[in-house]
Each structure stands twice: as structure tokens, then as C-alpha cells.
N, C-alpha and C positions, 0 to 999 in steps of 0.2 A: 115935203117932196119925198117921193120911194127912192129905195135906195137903185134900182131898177133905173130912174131917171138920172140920177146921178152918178152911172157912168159913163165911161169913156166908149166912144165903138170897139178900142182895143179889148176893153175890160169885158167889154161885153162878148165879143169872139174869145175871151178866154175865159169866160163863165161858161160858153158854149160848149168849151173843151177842145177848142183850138190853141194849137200851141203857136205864139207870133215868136217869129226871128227877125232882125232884120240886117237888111243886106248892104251894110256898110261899116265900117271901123275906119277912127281915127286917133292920132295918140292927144288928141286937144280935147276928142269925146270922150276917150278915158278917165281922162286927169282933171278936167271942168266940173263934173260930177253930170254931163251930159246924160253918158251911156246911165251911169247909175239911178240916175231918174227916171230915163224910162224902164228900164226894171223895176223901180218901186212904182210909178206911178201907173206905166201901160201896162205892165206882164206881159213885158216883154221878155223870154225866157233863152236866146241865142240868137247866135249872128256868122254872116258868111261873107266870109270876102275874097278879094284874087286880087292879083296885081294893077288891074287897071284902075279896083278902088283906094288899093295903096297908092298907086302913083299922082290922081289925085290931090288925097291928103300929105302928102308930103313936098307937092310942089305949092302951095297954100301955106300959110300963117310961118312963124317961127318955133313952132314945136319940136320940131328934129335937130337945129342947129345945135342944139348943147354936145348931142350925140355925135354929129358929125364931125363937131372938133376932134370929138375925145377919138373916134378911128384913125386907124395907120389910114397915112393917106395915098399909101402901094394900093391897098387894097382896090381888086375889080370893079366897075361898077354894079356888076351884079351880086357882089357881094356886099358891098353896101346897102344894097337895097334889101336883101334877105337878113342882113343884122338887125336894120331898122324894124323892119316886118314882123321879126320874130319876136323880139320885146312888145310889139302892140299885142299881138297875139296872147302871150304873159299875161299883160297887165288886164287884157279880155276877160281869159281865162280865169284870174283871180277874182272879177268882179261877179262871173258869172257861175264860181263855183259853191255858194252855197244854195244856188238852186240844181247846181248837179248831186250834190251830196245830201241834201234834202228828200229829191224826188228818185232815190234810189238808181240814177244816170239815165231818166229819162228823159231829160231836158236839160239845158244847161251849157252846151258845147258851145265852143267856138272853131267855124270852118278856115283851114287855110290850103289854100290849092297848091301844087306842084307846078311850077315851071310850063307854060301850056307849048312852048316848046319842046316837052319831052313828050307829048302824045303820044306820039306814032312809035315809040320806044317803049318795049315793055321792062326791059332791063332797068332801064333808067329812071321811070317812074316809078318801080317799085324800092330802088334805093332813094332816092328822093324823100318819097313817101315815108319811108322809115328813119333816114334821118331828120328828118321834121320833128317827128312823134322823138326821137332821142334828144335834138337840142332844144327844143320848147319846155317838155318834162313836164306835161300836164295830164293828168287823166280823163278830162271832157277838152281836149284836142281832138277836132275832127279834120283829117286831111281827104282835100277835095280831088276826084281823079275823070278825068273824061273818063265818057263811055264809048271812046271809040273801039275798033277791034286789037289792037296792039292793047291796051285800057284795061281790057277784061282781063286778061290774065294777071295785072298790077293789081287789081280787083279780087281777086281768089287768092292771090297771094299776100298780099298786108293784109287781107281777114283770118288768115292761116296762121298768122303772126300775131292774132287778136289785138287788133289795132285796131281803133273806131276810123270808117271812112263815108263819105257820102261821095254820091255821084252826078258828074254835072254832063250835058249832053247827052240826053236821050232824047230822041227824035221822030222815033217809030215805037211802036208795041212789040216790033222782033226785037227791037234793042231791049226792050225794058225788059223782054224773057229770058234772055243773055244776061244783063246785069245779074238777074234776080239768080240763074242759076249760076253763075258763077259766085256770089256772094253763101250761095249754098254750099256750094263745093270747098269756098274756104271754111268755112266752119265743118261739113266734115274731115278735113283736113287735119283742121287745130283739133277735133277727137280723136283722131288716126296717132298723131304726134303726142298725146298726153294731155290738151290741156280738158278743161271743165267744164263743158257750154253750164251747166245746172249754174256756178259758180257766177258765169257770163249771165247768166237768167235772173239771179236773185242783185247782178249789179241794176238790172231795167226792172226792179220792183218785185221781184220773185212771180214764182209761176201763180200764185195766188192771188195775186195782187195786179197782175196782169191781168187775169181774168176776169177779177170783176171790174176792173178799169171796161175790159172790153164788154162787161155786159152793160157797165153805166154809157160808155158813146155810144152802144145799138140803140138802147131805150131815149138817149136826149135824140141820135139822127135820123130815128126811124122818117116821123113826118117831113123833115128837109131831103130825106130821099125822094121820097114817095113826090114832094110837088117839083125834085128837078129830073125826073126817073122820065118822063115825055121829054126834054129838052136836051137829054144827052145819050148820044147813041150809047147802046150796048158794047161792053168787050164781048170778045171769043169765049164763049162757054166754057172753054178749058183753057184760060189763058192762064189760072191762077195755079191749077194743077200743074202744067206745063213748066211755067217757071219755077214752082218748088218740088215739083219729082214727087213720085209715087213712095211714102216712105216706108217701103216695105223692108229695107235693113237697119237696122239700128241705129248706123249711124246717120243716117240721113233723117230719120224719125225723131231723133234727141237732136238734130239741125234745127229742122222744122218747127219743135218746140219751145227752141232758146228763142228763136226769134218772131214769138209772137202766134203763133199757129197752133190753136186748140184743134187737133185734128178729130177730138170727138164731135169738136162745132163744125167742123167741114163735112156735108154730105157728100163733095167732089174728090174727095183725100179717103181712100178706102183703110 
């Protein structure tokens, strides 16, 4: 039998050079050797969660009880549930960080959202956001933030503070232009203020490495373009310029290029 046959669908999407996350944590999948299987067995490379897949696993099996003795029991309920959360998260993060440290932080993270409560507050979710990333203290911690309008600016601002975040709630293509620039704008920012993007670039693999990553995904996706390129309408011919900006100043050009944007490969990016 080829080896070919003997994988898995997962393995096979990530022979493809898709990276699999998945979208659920528990502290029983942690500690069982659940989660850790499917990273050795699927390549499966991170995972996302929020509170309603906390609440979930926490109202389920006896895993949390030990924890919950050992809490003052003043404590809020919503602080109880962000103690609990934040040790899964930990013990995530540990499982999953020698494919973060491996793959030069290209993979590896684990998401933990903000309070979906604090949406509509941009003050708040960007303290939130930052106190996560300080009491977790993991370096492939990703905190997750809507994309609503109050969002974006939490968004420009914990990337300003070179924080890793993802973004949940985009809905339209003007949104996803908005995410995109303001994720721009936090990284020029953090060059405005001192820090590194180059530094930021060589933690996703350096710029060299990047790029032949990106020339080995054109040449595996050229054909899975090309037979779904009828079946799926076109974006805006300048949707990609639009949301990364013209990088005709330096700092927006060394933005551009930490994350991922060979602008000599872009005939749209003058």
C-alpha cells in the first residue's frame, strides 16, 4: 500500500500545505492525551476557542472540580470561569508549542477570545486583550477580537503592542478592508514606537523563508485555482491594494513586508 493511501484526509490537507486548527479545547482533551494525538496523528497544528466552547467543557465530566475547590469561593463567577479558561489555554499552549518553535511561529497558537461583551468598547477590549497575553505568558497565545467598528481600533492597538491577535466576525469585504488596514497601521505603529517588524519577520520563518514557502503554495495551488476560479466569484481588483496601502513610506513598505507581502510579487503594490 502507497504511502499516499495511508493517510489520513487531515494529513492529506496538510501534505497540501493547509494548516488544520481546530475549534475546540478542553482540560480532559489536554490531559487524556486526546489533543496530543491529534497533533501527532492529524497535523493538526492549533486551535480556537471562546467561551461558549469553555462553557461546554466545563459543564461536562469532573475535570475542573479539583480547581474549583482550590478557588476562594468570594470569587465572581466570571472570574472563575476566566481562572479555569486560562490554565486550559496554558496547558494548550504547552502542547502546542513545539510546533510554534519548530516552524519559526507559523503555526502553533492557541486562540483565546475577549469577553464578547466588550465588543462595542474599544477601551476595554484592548485591556482585556492585553491582560490575557500578560497572565497566560505564552508566546503562540493568540487573542481573539471581533471585528466590529469599536474592534478595530483594539485591533491597531494590541498589534502596536506586538501582540499576536486573530479576528472573529467579518462579514462583508469592507470589513475585511478595515481589519486589514488597521492591522497595518498597528504595525506601523509598533515601527514608529521602536520595535522590529525584520525581528517580527524572522519569528514567521524570516523573509527568506517566507518566500519560498510562498513560491512552494503557488506551484502545489496553481491547478486547485484554476478548476475553483469558475465557481467562485472574483474580489475587487484592488481589494488587496486597498487594504494594505500603497507603500510608498517606509513605514508602511517594511509593514507590508513583515507580514507576508513580497511587493516585488505584487504587480497591484507599485
Amino acid at each position: 500500500m502507497s504511502t499516499a493511501e495511508n493517510l489520513t484526509p487531515m494529513r492529506m490537507l496538510s501534505a497540501l500545505g493547509q494548516s488544520i486548527w481546530i475549534d475546540f479545547l478542553s482540560r480532559e482533551s489536554n490531559r487524556n492525551g486526546h489533543l496530543q494525538g491529534l497533533i501527532d496523528d492529524d497535523s493538526v497544528v492549533g486551535a480556537t476557542s471562546n467561551p461558549s466552547i469553555f462553557q461546554k467543557a466545563m459543564a461536562s465530566g469532573t475535570a475542573y472540580e479539583e480547581q474549583l475547590r482550590e478557588l476562594d469561593p468570594q470569587l465572581a463567577i466570571k472570574d472563575v470561569f476566566w481562572t479555569l479558561a486560562e490554565q486550559d489555554i496554558r496547558d494548550a499552549c504547552d502542547l502546542f508549542r513545539p510546533i510554534f518553535d519548530g516552524g519559526g511561529g507559523r503555526d502553533g497558537y492557541v486562540s483565546l477570545e475577549v469577553d464578547p461583551r466588550l465588543a462595542y468598547d474599544t477601551l476595554a477590549t484592548f485591556r482585556e486583550a492585553m491582560h490575557l497575553h500578560e497572565i497566560v505568558q505564552r508566546p503562540n497565545l493568540m487573542v481573539k477580537i471581533p471585528a466590529t467598528k469599536p474592534g478595530l481600533g483594539a485591533i491597531e492597538d494590541v498589534i502596536a503592542k506586538g501582540k499576536s491577535i486573530n479576528v472573529t466576525l467579518i462579514f462583508s469585504l469592507r470589513r475585511y478592508e478595515d481589519v486589514a488596514e488597521s492591522y497595518v497601521r498597528g504595525l506601523e505603529r509598533l515601527v514608529a514606537e521602536g520595535g522590529e517588524l525584520l525581528r517580527l519577520a524572522d519569528r514567521h520563518g524570516g523573509r527568506q523563508t517566507a518566500r519560498r514557502a510562498r513560491r512552494s503554495r503557488r506551484a502545489q495551488g496553481q491547478a486547485r485555482r484554476r478548476q475553483r476560479a469558475a465557481r467562485i466569484p472574483a474580489l475587487q481588483g484592488d481589494l488587496r491594494r486597498t487594504a494594505l496601502g500603497v507603500p510608498r513610506v517606509q513605514g508602511r513598505y517594511a509593514a507590508a513586508r513583515a507580514v507576508g507581502v513580497d511587493v516585488g510579487q505584487e504587480p497591484r503594490l507599485p
